[in-house]
Structure formats: structure tokens, C-alpha cells
Backbone as numpy.savetxt, mean C-alpha at the origin, in Angstrom:
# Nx Ny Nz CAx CAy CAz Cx Cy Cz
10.23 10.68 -13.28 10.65 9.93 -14.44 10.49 10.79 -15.69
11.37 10.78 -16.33 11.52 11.42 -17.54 11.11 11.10 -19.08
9.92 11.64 -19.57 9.59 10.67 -21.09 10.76 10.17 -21.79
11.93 10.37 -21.80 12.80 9.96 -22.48 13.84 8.74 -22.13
13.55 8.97 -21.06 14.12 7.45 -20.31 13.17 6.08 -20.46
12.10 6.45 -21.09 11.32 5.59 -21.65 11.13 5.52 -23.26
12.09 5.20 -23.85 11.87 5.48 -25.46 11.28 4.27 -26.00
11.17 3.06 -25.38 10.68 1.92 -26.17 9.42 1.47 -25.21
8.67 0.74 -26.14 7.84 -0.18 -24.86 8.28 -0.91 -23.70
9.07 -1.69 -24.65 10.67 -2.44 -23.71 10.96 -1.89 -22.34
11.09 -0.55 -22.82 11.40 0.09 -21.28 10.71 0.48 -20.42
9.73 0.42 -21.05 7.92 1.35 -20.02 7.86 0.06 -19.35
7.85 -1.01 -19.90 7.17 -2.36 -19.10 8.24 -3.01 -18.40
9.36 -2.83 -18.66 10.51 -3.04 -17.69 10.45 -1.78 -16.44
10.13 -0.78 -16.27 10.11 0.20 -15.50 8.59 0.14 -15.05
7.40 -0.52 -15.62 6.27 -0.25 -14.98 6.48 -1.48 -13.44
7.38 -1.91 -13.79 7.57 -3.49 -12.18 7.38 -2.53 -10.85
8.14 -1.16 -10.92 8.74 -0.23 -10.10 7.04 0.49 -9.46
6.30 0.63 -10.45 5.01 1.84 -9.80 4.26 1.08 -9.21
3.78 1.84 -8.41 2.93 1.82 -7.28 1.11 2.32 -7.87
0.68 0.63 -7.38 -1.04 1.19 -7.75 -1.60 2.53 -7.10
-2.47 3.22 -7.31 -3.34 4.02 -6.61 -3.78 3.56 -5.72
-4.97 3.73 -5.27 -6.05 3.16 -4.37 -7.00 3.54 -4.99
-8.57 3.18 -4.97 -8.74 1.74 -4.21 -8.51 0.52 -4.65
-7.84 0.44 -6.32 -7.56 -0.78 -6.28 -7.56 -1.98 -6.25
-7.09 -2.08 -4.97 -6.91 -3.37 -4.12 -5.75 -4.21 -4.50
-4.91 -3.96 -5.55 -3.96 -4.85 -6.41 -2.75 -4.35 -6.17
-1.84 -5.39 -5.86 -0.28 -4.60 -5.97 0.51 -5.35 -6.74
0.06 -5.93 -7.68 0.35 -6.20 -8.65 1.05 -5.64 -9.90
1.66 -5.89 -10.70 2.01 -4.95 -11.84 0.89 -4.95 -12.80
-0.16 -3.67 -12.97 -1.08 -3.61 -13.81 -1.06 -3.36 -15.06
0.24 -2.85 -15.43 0.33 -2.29 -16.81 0.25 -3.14 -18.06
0.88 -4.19 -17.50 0.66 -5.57 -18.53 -0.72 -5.52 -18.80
-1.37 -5.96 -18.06 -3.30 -6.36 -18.31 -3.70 -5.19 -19.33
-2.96 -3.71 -18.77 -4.08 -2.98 -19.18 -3.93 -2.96 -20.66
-2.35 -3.28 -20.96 -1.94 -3.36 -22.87 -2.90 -4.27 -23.25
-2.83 -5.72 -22.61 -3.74 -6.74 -23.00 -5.00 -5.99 -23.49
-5.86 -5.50 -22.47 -7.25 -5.39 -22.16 -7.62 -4.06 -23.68
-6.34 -3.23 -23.97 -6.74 -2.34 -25.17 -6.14 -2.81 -25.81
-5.80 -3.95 -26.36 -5.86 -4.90 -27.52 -6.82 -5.60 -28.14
-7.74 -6.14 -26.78 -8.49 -7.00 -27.04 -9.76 -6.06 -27.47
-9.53 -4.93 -26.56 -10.37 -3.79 -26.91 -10.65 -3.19 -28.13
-9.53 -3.34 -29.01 -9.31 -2.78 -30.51 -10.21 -3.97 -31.19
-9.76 -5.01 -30.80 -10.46 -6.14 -31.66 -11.76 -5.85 -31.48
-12.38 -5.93 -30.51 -13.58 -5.96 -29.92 -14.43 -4.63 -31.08
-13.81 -3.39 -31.32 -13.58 -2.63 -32.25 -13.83 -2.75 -33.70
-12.72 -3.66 -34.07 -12.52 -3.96 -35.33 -13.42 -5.21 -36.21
-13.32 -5.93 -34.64 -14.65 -7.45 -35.87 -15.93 -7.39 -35.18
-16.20 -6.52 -34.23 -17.39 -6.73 -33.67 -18.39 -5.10 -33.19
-17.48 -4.54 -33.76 -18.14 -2.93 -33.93 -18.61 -2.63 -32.44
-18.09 -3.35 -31.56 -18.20 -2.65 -30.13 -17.21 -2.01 -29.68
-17.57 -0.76 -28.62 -16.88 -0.22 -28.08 -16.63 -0.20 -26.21
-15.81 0.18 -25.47 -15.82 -0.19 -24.23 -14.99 1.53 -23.49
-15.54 2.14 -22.83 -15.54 2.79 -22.56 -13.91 2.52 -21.45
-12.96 4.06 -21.34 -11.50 3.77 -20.05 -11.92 2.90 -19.57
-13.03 2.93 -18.94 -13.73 2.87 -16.64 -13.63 1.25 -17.25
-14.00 0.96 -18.16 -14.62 -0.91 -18.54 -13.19 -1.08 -19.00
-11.92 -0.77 -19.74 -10.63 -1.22 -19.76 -10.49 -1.52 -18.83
-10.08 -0.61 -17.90 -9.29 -0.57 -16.42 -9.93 -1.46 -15.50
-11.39 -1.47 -15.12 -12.21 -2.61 -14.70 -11.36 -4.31 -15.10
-11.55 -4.14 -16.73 -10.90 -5.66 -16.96 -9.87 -6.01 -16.66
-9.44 -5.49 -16.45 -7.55 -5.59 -16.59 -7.30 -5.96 -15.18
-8.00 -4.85 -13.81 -7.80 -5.21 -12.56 -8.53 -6.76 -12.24
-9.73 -7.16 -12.96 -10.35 -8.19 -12.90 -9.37 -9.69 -12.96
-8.58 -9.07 -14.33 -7.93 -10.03 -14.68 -6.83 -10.30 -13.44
-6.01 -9.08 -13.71 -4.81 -9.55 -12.47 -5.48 -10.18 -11.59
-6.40 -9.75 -10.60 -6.83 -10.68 -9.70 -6.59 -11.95 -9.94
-7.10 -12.35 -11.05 -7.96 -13.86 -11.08 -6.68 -14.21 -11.25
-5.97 -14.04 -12.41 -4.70 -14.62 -12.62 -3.60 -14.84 -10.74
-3.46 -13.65 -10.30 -3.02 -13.78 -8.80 -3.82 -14.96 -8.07
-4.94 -15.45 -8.21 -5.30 -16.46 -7.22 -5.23 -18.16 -7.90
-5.12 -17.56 -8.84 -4.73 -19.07 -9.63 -3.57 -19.27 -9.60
-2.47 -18.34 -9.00 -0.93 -18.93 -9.47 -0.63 -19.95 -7.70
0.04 -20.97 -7.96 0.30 -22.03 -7.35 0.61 -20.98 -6.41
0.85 -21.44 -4.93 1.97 -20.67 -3.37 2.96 -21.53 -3.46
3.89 -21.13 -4.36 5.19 -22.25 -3.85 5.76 -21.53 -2.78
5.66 -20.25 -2.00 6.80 -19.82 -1.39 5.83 -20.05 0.10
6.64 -21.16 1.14 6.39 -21.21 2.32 6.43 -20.07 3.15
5.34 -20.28 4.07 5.58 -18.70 5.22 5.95 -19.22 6.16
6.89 -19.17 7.45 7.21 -19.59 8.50 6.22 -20.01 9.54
5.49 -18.52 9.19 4.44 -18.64 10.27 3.66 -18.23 9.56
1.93 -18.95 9.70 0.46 -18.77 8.88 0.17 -17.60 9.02
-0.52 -17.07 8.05 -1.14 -15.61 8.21 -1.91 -15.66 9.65
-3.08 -16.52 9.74 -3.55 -16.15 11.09 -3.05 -16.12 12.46
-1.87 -16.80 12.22 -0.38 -16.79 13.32 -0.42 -14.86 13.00
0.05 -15.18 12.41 0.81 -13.45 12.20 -0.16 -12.13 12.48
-1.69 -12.54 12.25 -2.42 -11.80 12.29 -3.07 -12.07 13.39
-2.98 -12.67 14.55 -3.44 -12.78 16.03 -2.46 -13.21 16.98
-1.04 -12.52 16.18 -0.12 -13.27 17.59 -0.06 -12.56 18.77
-0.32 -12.69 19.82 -0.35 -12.11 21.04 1.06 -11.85 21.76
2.12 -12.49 21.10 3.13 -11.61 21.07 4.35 -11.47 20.40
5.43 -9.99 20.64 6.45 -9.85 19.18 7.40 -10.28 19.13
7.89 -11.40 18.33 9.49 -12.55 18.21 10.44 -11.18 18.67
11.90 -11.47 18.80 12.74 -10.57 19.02 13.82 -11.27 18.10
14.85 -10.67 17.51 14.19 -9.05 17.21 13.02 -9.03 15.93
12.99 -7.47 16.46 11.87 -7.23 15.28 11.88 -5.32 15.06
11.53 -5.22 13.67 11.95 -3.94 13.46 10.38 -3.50 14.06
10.17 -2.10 14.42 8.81 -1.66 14.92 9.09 -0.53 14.19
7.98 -0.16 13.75 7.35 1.02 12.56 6.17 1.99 13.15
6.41 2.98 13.60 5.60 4.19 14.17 4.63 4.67 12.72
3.36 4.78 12.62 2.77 5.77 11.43 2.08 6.53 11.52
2.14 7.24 11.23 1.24 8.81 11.46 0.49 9.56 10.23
-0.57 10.30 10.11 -1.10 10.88 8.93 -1.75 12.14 9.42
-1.37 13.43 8.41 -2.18 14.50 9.20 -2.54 14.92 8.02
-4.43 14.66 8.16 -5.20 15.29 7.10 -5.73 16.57 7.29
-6.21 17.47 6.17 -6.82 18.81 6.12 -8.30 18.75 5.24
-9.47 18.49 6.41 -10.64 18.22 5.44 -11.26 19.39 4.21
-10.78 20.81 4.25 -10.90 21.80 3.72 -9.86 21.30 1.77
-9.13 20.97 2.70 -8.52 20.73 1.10 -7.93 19.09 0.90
-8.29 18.55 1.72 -8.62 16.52 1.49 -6.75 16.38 0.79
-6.36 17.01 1.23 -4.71 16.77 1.30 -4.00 15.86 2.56
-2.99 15.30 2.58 -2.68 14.55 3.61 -1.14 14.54 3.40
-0.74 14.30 4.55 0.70 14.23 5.08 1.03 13.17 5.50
1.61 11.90 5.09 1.92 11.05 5.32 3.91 10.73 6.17
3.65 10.18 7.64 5.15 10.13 7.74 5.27 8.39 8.98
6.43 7.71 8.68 6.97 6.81 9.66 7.84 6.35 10.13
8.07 6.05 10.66 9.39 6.53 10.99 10.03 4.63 11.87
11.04 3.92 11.45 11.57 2.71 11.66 12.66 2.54 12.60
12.64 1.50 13.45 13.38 1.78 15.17 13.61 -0.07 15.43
14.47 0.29 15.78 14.58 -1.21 16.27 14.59 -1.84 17.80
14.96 -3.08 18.05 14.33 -3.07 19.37 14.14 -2.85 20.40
15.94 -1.80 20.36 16.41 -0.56 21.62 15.56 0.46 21.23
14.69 0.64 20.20 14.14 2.08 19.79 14.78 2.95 19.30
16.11 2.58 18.29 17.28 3.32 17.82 16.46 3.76 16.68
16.45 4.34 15.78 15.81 4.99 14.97 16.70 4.05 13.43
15.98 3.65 12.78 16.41 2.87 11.50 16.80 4.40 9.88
15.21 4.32 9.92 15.22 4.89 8.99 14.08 5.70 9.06
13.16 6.79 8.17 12.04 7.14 8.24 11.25 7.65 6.56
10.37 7.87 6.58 9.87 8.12 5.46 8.85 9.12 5.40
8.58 9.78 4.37 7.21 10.87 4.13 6.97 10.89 2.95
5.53 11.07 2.86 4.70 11.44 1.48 4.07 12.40 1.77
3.31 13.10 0.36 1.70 13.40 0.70 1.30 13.15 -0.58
-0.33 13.21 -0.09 -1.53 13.09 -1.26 -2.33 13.79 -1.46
-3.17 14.31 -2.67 -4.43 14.82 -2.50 -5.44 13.78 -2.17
-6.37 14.74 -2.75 -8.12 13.72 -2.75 -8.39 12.68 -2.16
-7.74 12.91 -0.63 -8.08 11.89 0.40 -9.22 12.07 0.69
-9.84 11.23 0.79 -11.39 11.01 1.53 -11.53 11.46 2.85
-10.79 10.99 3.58 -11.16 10.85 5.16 -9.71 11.04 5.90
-9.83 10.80 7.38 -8.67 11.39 8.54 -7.96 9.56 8.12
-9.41 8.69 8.43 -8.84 7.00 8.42 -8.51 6.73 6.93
-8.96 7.20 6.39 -8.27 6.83 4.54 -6.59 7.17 4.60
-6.54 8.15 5.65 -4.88 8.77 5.55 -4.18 8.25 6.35
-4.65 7.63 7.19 -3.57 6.62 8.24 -3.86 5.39 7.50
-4.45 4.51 6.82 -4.50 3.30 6.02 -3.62 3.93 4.90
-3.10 4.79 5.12 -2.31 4.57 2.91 -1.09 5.18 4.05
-0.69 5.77 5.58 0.72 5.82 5.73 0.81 4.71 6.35
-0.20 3.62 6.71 0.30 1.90 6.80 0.71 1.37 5.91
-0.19 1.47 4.66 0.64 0.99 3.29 1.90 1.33 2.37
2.23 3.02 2.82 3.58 3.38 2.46 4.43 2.52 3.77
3.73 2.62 4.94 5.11 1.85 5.56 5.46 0.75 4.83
4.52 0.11 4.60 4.82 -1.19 4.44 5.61 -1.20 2.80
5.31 -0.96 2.70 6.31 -0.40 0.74 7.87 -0.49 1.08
7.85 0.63 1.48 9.11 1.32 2.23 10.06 0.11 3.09
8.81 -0.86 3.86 9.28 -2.14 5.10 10.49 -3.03 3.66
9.36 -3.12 2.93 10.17 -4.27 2.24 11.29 -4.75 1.15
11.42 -2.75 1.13 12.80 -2.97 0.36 14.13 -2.90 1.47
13.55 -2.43 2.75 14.69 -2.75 3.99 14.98 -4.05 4.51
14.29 -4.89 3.99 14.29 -6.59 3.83 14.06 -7.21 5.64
13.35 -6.11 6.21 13.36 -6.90 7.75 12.43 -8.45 7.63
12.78 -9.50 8.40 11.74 -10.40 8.05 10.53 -10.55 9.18
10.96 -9.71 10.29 10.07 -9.33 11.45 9.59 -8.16 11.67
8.09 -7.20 11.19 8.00 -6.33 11.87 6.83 -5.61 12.58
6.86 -5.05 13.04 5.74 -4.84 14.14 5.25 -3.30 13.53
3.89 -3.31 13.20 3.69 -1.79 13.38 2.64 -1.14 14.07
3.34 0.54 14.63 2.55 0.70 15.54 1.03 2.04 14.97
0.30 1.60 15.44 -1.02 2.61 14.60 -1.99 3.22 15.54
-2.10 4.58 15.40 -2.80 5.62 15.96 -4.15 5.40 15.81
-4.79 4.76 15.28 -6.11 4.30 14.94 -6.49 3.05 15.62
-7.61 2.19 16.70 -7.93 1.38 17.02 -8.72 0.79 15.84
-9.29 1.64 15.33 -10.66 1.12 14.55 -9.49 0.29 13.41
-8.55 0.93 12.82 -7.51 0.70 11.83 -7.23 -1.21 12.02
-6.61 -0.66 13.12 -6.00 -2.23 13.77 -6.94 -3.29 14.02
-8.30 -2.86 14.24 -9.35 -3.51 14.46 -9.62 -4.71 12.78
-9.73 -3.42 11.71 -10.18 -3.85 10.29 -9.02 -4.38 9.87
-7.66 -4.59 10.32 -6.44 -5.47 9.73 -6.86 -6.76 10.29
-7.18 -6.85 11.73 -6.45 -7.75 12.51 -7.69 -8.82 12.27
-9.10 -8.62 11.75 -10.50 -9.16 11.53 -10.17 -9.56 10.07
-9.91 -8.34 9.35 -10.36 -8.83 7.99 -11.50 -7.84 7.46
-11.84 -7.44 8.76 -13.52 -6.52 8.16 -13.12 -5.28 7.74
-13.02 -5.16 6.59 -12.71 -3.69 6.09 -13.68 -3.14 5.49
-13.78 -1.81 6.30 -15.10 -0.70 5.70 -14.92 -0.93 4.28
-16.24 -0.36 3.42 -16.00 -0.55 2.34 -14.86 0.51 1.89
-15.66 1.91 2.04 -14.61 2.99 1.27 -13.09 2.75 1.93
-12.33 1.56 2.66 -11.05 1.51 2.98 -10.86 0.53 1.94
-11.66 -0.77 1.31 -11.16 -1.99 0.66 -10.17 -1.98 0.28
-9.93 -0.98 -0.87 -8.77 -1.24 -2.25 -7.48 -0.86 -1.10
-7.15 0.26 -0.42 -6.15 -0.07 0.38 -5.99 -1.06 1.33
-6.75 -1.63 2.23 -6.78 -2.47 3.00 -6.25 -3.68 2.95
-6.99 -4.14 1.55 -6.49 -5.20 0.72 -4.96 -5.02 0.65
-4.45 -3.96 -0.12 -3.19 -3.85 0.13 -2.58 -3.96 1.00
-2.84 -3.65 2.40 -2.02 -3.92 3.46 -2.31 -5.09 3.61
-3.45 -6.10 3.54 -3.43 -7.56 3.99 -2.38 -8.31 3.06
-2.16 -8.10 1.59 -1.26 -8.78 0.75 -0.09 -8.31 1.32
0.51 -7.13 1.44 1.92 -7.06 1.53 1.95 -7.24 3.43
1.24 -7.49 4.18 1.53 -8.09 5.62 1.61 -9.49 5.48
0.37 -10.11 4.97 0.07 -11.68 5.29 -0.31 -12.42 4.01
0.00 -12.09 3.19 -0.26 -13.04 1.90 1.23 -14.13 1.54
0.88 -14.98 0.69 1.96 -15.71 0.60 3.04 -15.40 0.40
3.04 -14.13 -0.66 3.94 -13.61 -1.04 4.41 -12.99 -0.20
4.30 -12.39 0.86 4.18 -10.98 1.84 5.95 -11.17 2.18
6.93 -10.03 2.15 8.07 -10.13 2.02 8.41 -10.45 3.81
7.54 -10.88 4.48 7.39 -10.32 5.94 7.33 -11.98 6.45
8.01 -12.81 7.35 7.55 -13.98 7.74 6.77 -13.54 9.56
6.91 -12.52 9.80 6.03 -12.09 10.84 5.90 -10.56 10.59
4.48 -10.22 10.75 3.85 -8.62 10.29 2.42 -8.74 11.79
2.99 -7.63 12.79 2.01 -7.45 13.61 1.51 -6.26 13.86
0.35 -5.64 14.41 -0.15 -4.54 14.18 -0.87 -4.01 15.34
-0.65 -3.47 15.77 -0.70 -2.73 17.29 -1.32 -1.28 17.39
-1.68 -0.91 18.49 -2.49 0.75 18.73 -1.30 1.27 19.19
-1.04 2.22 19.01 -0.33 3.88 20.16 -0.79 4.78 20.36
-0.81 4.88 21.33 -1.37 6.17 21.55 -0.87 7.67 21.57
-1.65 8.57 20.95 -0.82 9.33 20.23 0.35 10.29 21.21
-0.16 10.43 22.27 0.80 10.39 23.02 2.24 10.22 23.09
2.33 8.83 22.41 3.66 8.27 22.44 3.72 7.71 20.93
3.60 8.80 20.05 3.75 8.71 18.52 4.07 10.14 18.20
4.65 11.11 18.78 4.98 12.60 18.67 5.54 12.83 17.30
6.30 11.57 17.21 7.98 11.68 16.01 7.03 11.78 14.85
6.37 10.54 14.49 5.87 10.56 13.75 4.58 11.29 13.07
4.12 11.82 14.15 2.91 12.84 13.74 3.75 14.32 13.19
4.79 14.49 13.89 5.56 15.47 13.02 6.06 15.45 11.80
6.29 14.19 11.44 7.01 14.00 10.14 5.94 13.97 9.25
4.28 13.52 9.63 3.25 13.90 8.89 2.91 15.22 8.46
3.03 16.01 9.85 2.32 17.54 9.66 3.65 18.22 8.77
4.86 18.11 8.94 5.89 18.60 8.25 5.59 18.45 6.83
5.43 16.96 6.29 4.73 16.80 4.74 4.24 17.52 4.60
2.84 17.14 4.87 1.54 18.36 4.53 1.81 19.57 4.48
2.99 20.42 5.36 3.30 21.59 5.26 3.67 21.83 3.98
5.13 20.76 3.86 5.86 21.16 2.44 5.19 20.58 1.62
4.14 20.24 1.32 2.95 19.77 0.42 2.26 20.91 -0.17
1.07 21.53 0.82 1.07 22.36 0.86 1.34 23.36 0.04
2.89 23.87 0.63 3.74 25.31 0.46 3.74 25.00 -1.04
4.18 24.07 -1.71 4.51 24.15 -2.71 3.33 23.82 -3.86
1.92 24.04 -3.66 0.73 23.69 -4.63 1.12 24.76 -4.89
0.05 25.21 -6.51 0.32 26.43 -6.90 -1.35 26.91 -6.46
């Protein structure tokens, strides 16, 4: 994005709908609103009361807020099927799109290669996707954020069924419970809202092991990232 394609506020906050939180988060929300709020109120806070509030305590409020505001807004939008339907169904409606994900981290330089790749129920190949990141934490921090790019990616392809498949037991374990390590939360959270929340663009989201074995495609399209990741740091 180009500073100039943003010349007004008008347009920053019409274009902030589009970005994508960080991690950890936990919000997929549009934050940018709160955070104008939160250094407004901040100035005041400033101006009649001679206090000051440090970034870390903006950004704190602001995510505070979205939250609260997100759990107070009414669910008018029905789900077909209940989250705990969706999140213990023992088995996958047809059709349904299925989503391979893969992540190949480098603990020397906490870089990651994110790739997944979308197939339908012959296993025809849909579509696929890749990222990378720095300052990944961990091997499981990097397969939880190429679940959450899938799922990004799932819902502007508008499937309303889809299945995804994950190289991680422990992964599928902390979706399918709810129990998420701590250092996974802020993503985790994200994958539970955009799988099974009211809003969730998904009226069935299921989540399955592979073994890596039979996830080749997609572990390539990871290590390929990371390559051209990589190649191109300075």
C-alpha cells in the first residue's frame, strides 16, 4: 500500500476494514477505530488531568475495548449447525472444500514459511496460498498462523463447508477442546472466531490430523516460501 493512496483519514479507515491483526492479539476485528478512540481519550487524559499512558496501555485499551464491544453485540446471524456440532462432528457433509496446511520453520532465524493448498472432494486442486513471517516463536506457533492464513484466504472463496487438514495432533487437539497453550492464545482465538463463532463465514469448519506423509504438496509450498523469504532479506 502506498502513502498516497491514503491521503485522508476517510481513506485510512475505509482501507483499515482490509488489514489483518498480528498475533497474539486474539481479535479479528477492525482495530484501528479503538485505537483513534483510545489516543483521543488519551490526549484528554493529557490535557485535563495531566496524566500520561504509555503505546503498550493505548493498544492494551483499545484491544480491551473491541473485545467487550464484540461480546455485547446481539448474534442475529443464525449458524446452521452449533459450534460444538462443528467442533466435534465425527463426520464431513459432502461436499466440502478440504484445506491441506503446512509450515516450515528455521529456529536459527525464527522465520517461517507458510503454505496451503485447497482441493475439493475429488481432490482437484482449488486454489493455494503462501506467506512468510519473522519472529516466530516456535515450529507450533507456525502451523497455528498457516491455519489462520488458511482460514483468511477460506473465506473470501465463500465455501460454506470446509474441512482442514493439520500436521500437528497437539494443534487439532487445542482447536477441537478449546485448551489453548498460553503462548498460542491470541492466534488460536483467531482460528476459533473465524471457524466457529457466530459470525464465522463457515456453516461447517472441521479439523483433522495428516500425516505428513500425505501432506508433501503442502510442506513444499511452505519450504518454497521460506526459501523466497529468505533469499530476499537483506
Amino acid at each position: 500500500m502506498n502513502d498516497g493512496d491514503l491521503a485522508t483519514f476517510k481513506d485510512t479507515l475505509q482501507a483499515s476494514y482490509k488489514w489483518i491483526n498480528l498475533p497474539p492479539l486474539g481479535v479479528t476485528t477492525n482495530l484501528f477505530p479503538w485505537i483513534c478512540w483510545n489516543l483521543w481519550t488519551t490526549k484528554n487524559l493529557l490535557a485535563f488531568e495531566n496524566r500520561t499512558l504509555c503505546p503498550q496501555e493505548v493498544i492494551l485499551k483499545a484491544t480491551r475495548a473491541s473485545k467487550e464491544w464484540d461480546v455485547a453485540q446481539p448474534c442475529n446471524r443464525p449458524n446452521p449447525i452449533s459450534p460444538i456440532t462443528q467442533r466435534h462432528a465425527a463426520e464431513t457433509p459432502s461436499p466440502t472444500t478440504f484445506c491441506n496446511t503446512d509450515a516450515s520453520w528455521k529456529s536459527d532465524t525464527k522465520a517461517v514459511g507458510l503454505g496451503w493448498i485447497f482441493t475439493d472432494n475429488e481432490g482437484q486442486e482449488i486454489t493455494r496460498g503462501s506467506s512468510a513471517q519473522s519472529h516466530v516463536s516456535s515450529a507450533l506457533m507456525a502451523e497455528a498462523l498457516a491455519i489462520r492464513e488458511a482460514l483468511i484466504h477460506a473465506s473470501s472463496l465463500n465455501p460454506t463447508k470446509i474441512c482442514l487438514r493439520i500436521g500437528s495432533q497437539a494443534l487439532v487437539r487445542a482447536i477441537t477442546t478449546g485448551r489453548r497453550p498460553s503462548d498460542l492464545f491470541g492466534v488460536l482465538s483467531d482460528v476459533d472466531s473465524l471457524a466457529f463463532s457466530p459470525t464465522s463465514p463457515f456453516a461447517f469448519c472441521r479439523f483433522v490430523y495428516i500425516s505428513r506423509v500425505f501432506n508433501g504438496s503442502a510442506d513444499s509450498l511452505a519450504k518454497a516460501s521460506l526459501s523466497l523469504y529468505l533469499g530476499l532479506r537483506p
